[in-house]
C-alpha positions as CSV (number, residue, x, y, z in Angstrom):
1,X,63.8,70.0,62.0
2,X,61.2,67.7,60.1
3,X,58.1,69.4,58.7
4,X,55.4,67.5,57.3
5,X,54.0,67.5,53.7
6,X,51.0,69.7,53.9
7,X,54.1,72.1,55.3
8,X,56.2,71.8,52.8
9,X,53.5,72.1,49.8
10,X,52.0,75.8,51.5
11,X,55.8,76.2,52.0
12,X,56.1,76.6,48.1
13,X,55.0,79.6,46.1
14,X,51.9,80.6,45.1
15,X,52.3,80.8,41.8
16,X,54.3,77.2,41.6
17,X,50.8,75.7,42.8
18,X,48.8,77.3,39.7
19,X,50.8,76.2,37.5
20,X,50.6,72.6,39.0
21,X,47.2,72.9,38.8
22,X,46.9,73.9,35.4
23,X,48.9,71.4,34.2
24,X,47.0,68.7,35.7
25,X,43.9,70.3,34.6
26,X,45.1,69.9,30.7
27,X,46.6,66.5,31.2
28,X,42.9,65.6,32.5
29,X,41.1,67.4,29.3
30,X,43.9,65.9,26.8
31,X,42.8,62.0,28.4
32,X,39.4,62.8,28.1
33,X,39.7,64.4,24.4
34,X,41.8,60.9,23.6
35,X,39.4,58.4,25.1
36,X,36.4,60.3,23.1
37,X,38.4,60.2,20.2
38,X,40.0,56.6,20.3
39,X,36.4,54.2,21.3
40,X,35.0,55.2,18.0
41,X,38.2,54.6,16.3
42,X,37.7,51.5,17.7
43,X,34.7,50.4,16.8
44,X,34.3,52.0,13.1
45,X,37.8,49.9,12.9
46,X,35.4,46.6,14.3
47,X,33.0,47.1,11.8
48,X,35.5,48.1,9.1
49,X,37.2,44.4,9.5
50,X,33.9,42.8,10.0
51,X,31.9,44.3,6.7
52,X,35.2,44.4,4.7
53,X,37.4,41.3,5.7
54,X,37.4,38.4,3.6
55,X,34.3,35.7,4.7
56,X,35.1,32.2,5.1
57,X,32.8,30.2,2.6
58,X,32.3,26.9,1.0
59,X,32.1,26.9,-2.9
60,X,31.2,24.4,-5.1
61,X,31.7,23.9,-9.0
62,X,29.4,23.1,-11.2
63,X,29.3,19.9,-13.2
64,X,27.6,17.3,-14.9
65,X,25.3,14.4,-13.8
66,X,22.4,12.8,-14.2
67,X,19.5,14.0,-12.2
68,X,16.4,12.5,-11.4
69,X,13.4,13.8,-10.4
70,X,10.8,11.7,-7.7
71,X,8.0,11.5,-5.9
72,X,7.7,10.2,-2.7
73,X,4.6,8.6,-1.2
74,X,5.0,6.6,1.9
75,X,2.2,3.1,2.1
76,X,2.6,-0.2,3.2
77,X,3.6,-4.0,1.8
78,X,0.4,-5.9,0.2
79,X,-0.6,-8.5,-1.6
80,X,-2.8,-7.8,-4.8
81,X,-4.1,-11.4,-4.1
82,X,-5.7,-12.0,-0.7
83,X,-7.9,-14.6,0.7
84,X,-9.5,-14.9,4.0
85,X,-9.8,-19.1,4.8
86,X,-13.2,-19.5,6.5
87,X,-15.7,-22.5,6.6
88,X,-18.5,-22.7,4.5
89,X,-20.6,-24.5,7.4
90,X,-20.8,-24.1,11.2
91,X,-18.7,-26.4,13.1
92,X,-16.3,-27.4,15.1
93,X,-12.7,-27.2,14.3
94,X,-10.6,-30.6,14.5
95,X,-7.3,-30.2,12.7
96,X,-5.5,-27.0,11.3
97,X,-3.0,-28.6,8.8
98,X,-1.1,-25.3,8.1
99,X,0.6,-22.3,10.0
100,X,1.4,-19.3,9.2
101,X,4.5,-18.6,7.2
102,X,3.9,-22.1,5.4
103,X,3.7,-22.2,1.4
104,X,0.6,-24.0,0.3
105,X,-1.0,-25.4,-3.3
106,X,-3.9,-25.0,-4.8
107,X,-6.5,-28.1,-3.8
108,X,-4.8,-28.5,-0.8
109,X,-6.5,-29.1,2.5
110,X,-6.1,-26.3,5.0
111,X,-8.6,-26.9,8.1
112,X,-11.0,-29.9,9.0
113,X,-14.3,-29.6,10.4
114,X,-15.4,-32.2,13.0
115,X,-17.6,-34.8,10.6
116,X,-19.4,-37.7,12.3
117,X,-22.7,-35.9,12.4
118,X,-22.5,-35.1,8.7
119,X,-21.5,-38.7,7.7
120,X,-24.6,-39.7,9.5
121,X,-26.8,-37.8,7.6
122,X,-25.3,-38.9,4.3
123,X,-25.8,-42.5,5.2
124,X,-29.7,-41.4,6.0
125,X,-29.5,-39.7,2.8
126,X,-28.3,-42.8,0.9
127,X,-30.4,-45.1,2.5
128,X,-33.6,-42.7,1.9
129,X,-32.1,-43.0,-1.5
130,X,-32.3,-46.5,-2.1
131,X,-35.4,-46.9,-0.3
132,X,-36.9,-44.3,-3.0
133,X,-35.0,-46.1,-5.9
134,X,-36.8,-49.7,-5.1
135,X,-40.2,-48.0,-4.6
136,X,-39.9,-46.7,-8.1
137,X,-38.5,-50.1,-9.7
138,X,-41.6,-51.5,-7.7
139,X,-44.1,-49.1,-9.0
140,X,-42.5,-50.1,-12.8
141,X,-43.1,-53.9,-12.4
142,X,-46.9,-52.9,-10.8
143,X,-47.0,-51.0,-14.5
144,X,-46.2,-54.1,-16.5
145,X,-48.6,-56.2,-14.6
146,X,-51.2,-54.0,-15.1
147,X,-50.1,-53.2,-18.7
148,X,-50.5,-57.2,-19.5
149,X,-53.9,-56.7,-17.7
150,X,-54.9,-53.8,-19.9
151,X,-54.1,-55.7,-23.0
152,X,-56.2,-59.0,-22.1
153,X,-58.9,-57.0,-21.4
154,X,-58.9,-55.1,-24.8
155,X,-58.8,-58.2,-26.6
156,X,-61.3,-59.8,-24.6
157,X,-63.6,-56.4,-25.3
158,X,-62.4,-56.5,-29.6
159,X,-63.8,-60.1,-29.6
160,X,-66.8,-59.9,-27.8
161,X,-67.0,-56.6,-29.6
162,X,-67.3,-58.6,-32.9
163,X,-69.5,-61.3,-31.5
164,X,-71.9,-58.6,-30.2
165,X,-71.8,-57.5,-34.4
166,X,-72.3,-61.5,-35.5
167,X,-75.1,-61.3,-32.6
168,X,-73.1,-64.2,-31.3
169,X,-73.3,-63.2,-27.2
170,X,-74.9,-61.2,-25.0
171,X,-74.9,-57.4,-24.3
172,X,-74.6,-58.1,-20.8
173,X,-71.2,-60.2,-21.2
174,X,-69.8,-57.1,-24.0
175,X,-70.9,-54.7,-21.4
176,X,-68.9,-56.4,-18.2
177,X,-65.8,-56.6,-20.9
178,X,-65.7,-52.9,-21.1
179,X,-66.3,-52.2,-17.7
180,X,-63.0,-54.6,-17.1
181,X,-61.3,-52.4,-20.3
182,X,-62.5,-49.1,-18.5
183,X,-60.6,-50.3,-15.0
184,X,-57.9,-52.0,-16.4
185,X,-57.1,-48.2,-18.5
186,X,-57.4,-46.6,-14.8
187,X,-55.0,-48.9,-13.7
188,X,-52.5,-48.4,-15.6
189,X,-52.8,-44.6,-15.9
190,X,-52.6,-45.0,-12.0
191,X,-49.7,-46.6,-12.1
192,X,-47.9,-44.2,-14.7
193,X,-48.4,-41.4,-12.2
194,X,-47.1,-43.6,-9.3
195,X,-44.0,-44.0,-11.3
196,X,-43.9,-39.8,-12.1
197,X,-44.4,-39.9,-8.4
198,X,-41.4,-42.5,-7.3
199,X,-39.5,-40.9,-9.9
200,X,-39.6,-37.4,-8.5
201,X,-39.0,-39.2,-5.0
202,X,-36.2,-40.1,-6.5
203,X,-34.7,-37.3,-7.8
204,X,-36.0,-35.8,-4.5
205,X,-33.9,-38.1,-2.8
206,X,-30.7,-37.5,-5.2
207,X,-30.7,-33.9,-3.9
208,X,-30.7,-34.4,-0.7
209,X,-27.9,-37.2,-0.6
210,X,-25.7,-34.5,-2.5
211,X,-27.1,-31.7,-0.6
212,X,-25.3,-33.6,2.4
213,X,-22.4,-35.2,0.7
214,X,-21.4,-31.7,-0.8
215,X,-21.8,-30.5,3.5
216,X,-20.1,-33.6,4.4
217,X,-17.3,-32.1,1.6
218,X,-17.0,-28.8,3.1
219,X,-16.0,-29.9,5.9
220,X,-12.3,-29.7,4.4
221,X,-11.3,-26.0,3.2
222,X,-9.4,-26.3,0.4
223,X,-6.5,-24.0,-0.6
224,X,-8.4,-21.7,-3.7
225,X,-4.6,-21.0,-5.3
226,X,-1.1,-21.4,-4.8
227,X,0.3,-18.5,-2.0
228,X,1.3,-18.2,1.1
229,X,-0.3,-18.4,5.1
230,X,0.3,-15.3,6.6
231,X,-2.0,-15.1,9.4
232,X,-3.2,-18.3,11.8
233,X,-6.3,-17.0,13.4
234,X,-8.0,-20.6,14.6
235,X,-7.0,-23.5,16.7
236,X,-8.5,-26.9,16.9
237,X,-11.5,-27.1,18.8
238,X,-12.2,-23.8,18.2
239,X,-15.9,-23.3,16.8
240,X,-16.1,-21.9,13.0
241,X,-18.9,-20.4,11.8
242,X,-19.2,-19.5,8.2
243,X,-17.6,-15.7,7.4
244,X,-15.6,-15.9,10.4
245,X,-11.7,-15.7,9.5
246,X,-9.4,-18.7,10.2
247,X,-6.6,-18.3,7.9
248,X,-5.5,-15.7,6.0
249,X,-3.7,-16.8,2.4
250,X,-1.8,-14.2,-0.5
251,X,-0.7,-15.5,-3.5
252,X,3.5,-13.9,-4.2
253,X,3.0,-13.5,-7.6
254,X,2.4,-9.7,-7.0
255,X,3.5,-8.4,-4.3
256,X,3.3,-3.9,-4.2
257,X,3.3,-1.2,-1.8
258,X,0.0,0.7,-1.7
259,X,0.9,4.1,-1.1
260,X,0.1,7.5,-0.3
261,X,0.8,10.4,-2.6
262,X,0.0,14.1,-2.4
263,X,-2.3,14.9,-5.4
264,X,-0.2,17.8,-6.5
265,X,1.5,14.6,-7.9
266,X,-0.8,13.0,-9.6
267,X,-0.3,14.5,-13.4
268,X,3.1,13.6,-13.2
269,X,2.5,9.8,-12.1
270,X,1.2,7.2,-14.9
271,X,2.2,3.5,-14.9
272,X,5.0,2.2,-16.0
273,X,6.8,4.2,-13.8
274,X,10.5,3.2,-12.5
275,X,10.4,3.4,-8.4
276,X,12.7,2.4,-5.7
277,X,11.3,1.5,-2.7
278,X,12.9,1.9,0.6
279,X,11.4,-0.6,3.7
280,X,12.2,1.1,7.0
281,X,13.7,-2.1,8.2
282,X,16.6,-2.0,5.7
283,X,16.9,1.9,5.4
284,X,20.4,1.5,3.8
285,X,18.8,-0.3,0.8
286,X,16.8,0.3,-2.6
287,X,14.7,-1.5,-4.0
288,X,13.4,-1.6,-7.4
289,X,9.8,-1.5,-8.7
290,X,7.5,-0.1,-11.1
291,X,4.3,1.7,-11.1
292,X,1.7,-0.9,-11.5
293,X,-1.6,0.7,-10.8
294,X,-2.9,4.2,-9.6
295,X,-6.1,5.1,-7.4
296,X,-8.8,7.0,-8.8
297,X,-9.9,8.3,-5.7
298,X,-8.2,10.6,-3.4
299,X,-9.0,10.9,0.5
300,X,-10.7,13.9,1.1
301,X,-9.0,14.6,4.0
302,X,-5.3,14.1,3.7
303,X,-5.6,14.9,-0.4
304,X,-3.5,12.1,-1.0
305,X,-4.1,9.2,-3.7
306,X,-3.5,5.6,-3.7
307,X,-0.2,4.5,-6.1
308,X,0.6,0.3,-5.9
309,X,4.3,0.4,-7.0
310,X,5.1,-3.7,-7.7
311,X,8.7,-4.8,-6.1
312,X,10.8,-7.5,-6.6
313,X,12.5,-9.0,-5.0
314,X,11.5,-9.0,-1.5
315,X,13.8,-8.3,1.2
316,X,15.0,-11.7,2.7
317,X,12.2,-10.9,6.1
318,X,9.3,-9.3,5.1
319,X,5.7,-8.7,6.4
320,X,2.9,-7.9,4.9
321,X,1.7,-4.2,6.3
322,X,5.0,-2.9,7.1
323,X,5.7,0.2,6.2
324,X,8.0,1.8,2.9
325,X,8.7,5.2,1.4
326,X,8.4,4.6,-2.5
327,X,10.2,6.9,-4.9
328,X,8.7,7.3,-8.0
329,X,10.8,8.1,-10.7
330,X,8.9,11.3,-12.7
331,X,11.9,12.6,-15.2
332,X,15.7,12.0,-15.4
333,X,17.8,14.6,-17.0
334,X,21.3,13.1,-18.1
335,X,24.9,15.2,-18.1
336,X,22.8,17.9,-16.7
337,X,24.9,21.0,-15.1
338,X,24.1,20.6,-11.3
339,X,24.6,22.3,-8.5
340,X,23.4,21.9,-5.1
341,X,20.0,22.9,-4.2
342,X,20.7,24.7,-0.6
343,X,22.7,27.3,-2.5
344,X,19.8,28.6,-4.5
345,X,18.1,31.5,-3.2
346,X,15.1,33.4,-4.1
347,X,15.0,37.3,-5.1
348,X,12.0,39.1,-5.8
349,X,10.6,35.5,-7.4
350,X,13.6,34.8,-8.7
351,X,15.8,31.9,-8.7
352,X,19.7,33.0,-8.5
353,X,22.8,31.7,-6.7
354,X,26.3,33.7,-5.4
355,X,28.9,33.3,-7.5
356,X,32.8,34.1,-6.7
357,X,33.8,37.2,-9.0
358,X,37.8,37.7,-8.1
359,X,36.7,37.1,-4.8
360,X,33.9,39.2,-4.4
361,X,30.0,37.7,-3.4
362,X,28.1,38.1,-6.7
363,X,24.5,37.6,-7.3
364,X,23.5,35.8,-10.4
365,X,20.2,34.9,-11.8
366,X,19.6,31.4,-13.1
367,X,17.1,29.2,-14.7
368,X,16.6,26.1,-13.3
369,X,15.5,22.8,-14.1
370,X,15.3,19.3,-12.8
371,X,15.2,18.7,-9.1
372,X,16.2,15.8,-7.6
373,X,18.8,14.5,-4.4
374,X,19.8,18.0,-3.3
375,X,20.7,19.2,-6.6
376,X,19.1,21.2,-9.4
377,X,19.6,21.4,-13.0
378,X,21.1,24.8,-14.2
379,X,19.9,25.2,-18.1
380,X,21.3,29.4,-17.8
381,X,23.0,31.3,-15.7
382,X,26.1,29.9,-15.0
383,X,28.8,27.5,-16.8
384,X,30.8,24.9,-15.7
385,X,33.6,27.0,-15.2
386,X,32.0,29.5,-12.3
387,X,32.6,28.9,-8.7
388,X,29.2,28.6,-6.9
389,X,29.1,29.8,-2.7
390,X,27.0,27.9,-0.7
391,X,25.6,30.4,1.9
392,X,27.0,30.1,5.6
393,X,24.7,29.4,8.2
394,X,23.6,32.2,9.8
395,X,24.8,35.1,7.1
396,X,21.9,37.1,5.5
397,X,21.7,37.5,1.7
398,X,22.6,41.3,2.3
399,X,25.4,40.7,4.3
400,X,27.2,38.1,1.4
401,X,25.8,40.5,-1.7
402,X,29.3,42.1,-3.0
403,X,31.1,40.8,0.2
404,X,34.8,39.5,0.5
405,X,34.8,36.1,0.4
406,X,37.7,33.1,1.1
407,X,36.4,30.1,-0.3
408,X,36.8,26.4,0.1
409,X,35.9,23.6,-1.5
410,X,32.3,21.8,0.5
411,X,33.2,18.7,2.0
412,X,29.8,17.9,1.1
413,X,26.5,19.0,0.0
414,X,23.0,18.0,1.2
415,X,19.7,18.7,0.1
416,X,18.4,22.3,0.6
417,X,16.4,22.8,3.6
């Protein structure tokens, strides 16, 4: 006979069952206890390895170099010499002679103005000029006649002057002698001031033939100095008016960036200055220059000063107005002890790095020096002979103080941040 399960477990004794039960009551206290007991086991033994275990850093050793210290100011590529071209008279363009990106010289002719008008009016001029010229040399031989007039007649009035003494002719003949005397002197002094007159016609008449010759002259602009066309504004036929831009010429023999520097600069900039300039169409490349001139006016919005920093050479393609960063040299500090700037933290104020004491995280004030190109001068603190951490991304300052740390030489160093 076959009896089922349930049978066979109310076939066993009573006191088998409790015993069962018990047991399986314990066993289910013991796993609890063991489960309570072994998660915080667990996770002190997490944090235990993760507070205790050695942290993976990068270290750097301290040594010398030269560092320099700069200020940067960001401006644009000018000319100290600039000239707008423009006409001195109103007129009509004919002939542009230069372009832009073309050297010129001194005296030489840049635009032509349309002349015909203008040569008209200095032949007017010339002819009125002539016509004023033989009027005068007219007038002067009317003078001479009347001059040999005047001198006949004051003989004639000396003699019959003398006869009138000697009673030797009448009053009425002496008299009409000094009446002819009396006109020919009015003569004469009217012909004097006709000369004056012609004369200032004359000179009336020189004016105005140079007034038009020197118009008739400016219609060729002229080069003022030697330089360069940078700018072609103008064509021919266009119509120029006196102010209004046609060229646009700098001379190359200066050639700076004009920039912009924060004023919390400015005691620390004077000219003279070493710079390199960087043109953000070669950013790969320095160039050198000097301080040549500094603003004495700062913008009163920005608070940032004008500094011309001179550089030569030019890159190969340049433009005047593009756009540099200029880095003005304030201090340089040779075989300084350097270390890199993004490992220098501040406690309380102070300036202090982590150092690697037998593998132990150890905080270590410094004082610090020159800045410059991610590193800073160390002038106490440390030697040459510590091992400097660089701080992990991402690990507090309390978490590295007196830590473990593994470290491994920096592949490389940047700038703090």
């Amino acid at each position: 006979m076959f009896c089922s399960q349930n049978e066979r477990r109310q076939s066993l004794p009573v006191a088998k069952r409790i015993r069962e039960l018990k047991m399986y009551r314990l066993f289910s206290k013991t796993i609890k206890t063991i489960r309570w007991l072994v998660v915080p086991l667990i996770v002190l033994a997490a944090i235990g390895w993760f507070r205790f275990s050695p942290l993976s850093v990068q270290s750097f050793t301290p040594h010398r170099q030269t560092i320099v210290e700069e200020v940067l100011g960001t401006g644009t590529l000018e000319a100290r010499v600039s000239a707008t071209i423009s006409p001195k008279i109103a007129g009509r363009i004919a002939q542009v002679l230069v372009d832009q990106g073309q050297e010129v010289r001194a005296g030489q002719v840049l635009v032509r103005l349309d002349d015909q008008e203008l040569k008209q009016q200095v032949a007017i001029a010339e002819a009125s000029l002539e016509a004023a010229q033989a009027a005068t040399q007219r007038l002067i031989e009317d003078k001479r006649r009347t001059v040999a007039v005047f001198e006949q007649a004051r003989r004639h009035h000396e003699r019959l002057k003398a006869l009138v003494d000697q009673r030797a002719t009448s009053l009425d003949e002496f008299e009409r002698a000094a009446e002819s005397l009396a006109i020919a002197s009015a003569d004469m002094a009217r012909a004097e001031a006709a000369i004056a007159e012609g004369q200032k016609n004359v000179v009336a008449a020189e004016k105005n033939f140079d007034y038009h010759k020197t118009r008739l002259a400016d219609t060729e602009v002229l080069a003022p100095f030697d330089g360069l066309i940078t700018v072609r504004q103008r064509e021919s036929g266009d119509i120029a008016v006196p102010g209004s831009p046609v060229l646009t010429l700098i001379s190359q023999d200066e050639m700076w960036i004009s920039a912009w520097v924060d004023e919390t600069a400015m005691s620390r900039v004077a000219d003279g200055q070493p710079a390199r300039v960087v043109f953000r169409s070669e950013p790969d490349r320095d160039y050198q220059g000097v301080v040549s001139r500094l603003g004495r006016q700062a913008d009163r919005e920005s608070r940032e000063f004008i500094v011309d920093v001179r550089v030569s050479p030019l890159p190969q393609n340049w433009a005047v107005g593009q756009r540099a960063e200029v880095y003005i040299e304030t201090n340089r500090r040779d075989n300084a002890l350097a270390i890199p700037a993004s490992s220098i933290l501040l406690r309380d104020g102070r300036a202090g790095v982590f150092v690697d004491r037998g593998g132990v995280a150890t905080w270590q004030l410094i004082q610090s020096g020159a800045r410059g190109a991610g590193f800073v001068e160390v002038l106490d603190g440390i030697s040459d002979s510590d091992t400097v951490i660089v701080p992990p991304q991402g690990v507090t300052e309390d978490r590295l103080d007196g830590h473990r740390v593994r470290t491994q030489p920096a592949a490389s160093v940047g700038p703090a941040g």
